[in-house]
Kinemage of the C-alpha trace (Angstrom):
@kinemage 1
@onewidth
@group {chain A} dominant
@subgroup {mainchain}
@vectorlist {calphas} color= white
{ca unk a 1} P 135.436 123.871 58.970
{ca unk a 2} L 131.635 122.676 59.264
{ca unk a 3} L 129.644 122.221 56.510
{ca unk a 4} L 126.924 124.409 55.645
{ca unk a 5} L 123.496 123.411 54.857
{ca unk a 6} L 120.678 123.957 52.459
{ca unk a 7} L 117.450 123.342 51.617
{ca unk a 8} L 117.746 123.357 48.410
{ca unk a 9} L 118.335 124.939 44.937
{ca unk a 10} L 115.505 128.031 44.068
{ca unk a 11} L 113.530 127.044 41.390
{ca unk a 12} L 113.840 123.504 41.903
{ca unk a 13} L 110.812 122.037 43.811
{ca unk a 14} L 111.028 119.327 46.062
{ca unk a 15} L 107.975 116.831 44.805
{ca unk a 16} L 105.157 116.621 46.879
{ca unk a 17} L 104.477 112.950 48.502
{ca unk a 18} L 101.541 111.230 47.385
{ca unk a 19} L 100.777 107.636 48.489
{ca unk a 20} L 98.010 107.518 45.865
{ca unk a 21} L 100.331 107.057 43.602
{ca unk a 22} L 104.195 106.206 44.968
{ca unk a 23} L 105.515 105.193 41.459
{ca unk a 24} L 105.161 108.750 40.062
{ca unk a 25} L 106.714 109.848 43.008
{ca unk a 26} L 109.451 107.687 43.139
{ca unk a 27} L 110.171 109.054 39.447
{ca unk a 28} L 109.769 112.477 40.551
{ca unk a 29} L 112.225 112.148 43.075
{ca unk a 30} L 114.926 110.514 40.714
{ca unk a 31} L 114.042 113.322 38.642
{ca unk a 32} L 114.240 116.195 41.451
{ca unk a 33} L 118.235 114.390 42.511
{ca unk a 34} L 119.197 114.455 39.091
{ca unk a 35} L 118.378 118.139 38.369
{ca unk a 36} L 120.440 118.587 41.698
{ca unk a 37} L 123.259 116.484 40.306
{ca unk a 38} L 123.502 118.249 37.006
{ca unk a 39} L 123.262 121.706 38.669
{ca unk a 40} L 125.760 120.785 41.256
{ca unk a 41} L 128.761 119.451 39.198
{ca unk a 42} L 128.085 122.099 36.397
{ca unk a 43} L 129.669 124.137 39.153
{ca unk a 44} L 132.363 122.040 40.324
{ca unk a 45} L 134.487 119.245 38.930
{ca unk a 46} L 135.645 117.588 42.636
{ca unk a 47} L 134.604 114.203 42.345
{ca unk a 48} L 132.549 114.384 45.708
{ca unk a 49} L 130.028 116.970 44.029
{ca unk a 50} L 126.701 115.256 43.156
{ca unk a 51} L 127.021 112.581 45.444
{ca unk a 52} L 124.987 111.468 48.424
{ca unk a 53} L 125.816 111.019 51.400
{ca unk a 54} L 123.022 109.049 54.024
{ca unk a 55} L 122.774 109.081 57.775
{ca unk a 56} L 120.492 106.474 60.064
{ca unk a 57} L 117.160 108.371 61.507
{ca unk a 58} L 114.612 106.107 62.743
{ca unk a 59} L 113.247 104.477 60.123
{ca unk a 60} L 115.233 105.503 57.597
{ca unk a 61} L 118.227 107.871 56.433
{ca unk a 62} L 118.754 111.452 56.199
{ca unk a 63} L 120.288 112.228 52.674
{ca unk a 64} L 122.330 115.234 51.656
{ca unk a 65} L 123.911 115.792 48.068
{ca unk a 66} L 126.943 117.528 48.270
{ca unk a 67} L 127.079 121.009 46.224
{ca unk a 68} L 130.352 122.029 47.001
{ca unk a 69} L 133.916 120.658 48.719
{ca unk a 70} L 135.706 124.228 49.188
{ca unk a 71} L 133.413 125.466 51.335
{ca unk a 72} L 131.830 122.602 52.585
{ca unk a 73} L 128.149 122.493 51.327
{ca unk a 74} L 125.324 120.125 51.159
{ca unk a 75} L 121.970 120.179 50.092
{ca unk a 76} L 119.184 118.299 51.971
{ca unk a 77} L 117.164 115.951 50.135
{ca unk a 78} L 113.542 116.603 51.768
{ca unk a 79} L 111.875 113.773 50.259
{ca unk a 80} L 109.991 110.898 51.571
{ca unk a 81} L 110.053 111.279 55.352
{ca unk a 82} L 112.729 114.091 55.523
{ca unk a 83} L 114.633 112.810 58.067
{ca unk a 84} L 117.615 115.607 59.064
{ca unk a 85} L 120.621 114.802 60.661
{ca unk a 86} L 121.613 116.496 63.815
{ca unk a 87} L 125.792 116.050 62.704
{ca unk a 88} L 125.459 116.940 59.095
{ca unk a 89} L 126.279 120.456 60.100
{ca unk a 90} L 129.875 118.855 61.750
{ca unk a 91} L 130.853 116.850 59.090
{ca unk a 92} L 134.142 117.820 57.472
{ca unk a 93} L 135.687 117.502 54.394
{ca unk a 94} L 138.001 114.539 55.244
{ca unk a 95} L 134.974 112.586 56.180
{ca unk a 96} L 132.812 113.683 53.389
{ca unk a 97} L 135.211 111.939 50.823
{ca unk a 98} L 135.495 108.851 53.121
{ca unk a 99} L 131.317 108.861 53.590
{ca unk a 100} L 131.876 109.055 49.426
{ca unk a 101} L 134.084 106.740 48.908
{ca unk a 102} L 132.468 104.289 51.453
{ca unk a 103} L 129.442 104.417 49.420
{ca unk a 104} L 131.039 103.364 46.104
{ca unk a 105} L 132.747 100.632 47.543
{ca unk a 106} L 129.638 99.655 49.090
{ca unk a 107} L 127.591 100.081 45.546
{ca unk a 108} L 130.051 97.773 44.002
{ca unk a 109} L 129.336 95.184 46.582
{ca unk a 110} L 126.052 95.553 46.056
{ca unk a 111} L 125.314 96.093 42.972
């Protein structure tokens, strides 16, 4: 089953971008993914709830937190440029936890 897509959570504002001042921003948007973590696994204890998942656009990456696993739903993260991704809509369960896991193996490397 395809995921379903949102634009958010009401009463959560996406922060405005302001390249007078990009440090507040960046804090703002740390702040703004965290309220969306904290919200989303309140509902949900699947490990793949709260996490991000990125696609290449451009310039950049599309991000999407994922709100729930059964249905499939993800939240766009508007911020910065935001870049949408034209197969988020496709993406399936299966490949969410792989996208997941992928990402924590890559933090690790990383990190």
């Amino acid at each position: 089953m395809a995921a379903k897509i949102y634009s958010g959570i009401k009463n959560i504002s996406v922060p405005k971008l302001s390249f007078i001042d990009i440090p507040k921003y960046e804090k703002e948007v740390e702040q703004y993914i965290e309220r969306l973590r904290t919200i989303s696994k309140a509902q949900s204890k699947d490990d793949c709830v709260g996490e991000i998942i990125r696609f290449p656009v451009a310039d950049g990456h599309a991000e999407y937190m994922v709100f729930s696993m059964k249905p499939l739903q993800l939240i766009h993260i508007a911020t910065w440029d935001k870049w949408q991704s034209e197969s988020a809509e496709l993406l399936t369960v299966k490949r969410v936890k792989e996208m997941v896991q992928l990402n924590k193996k890559l933090e690790k490397i990383f990190s």
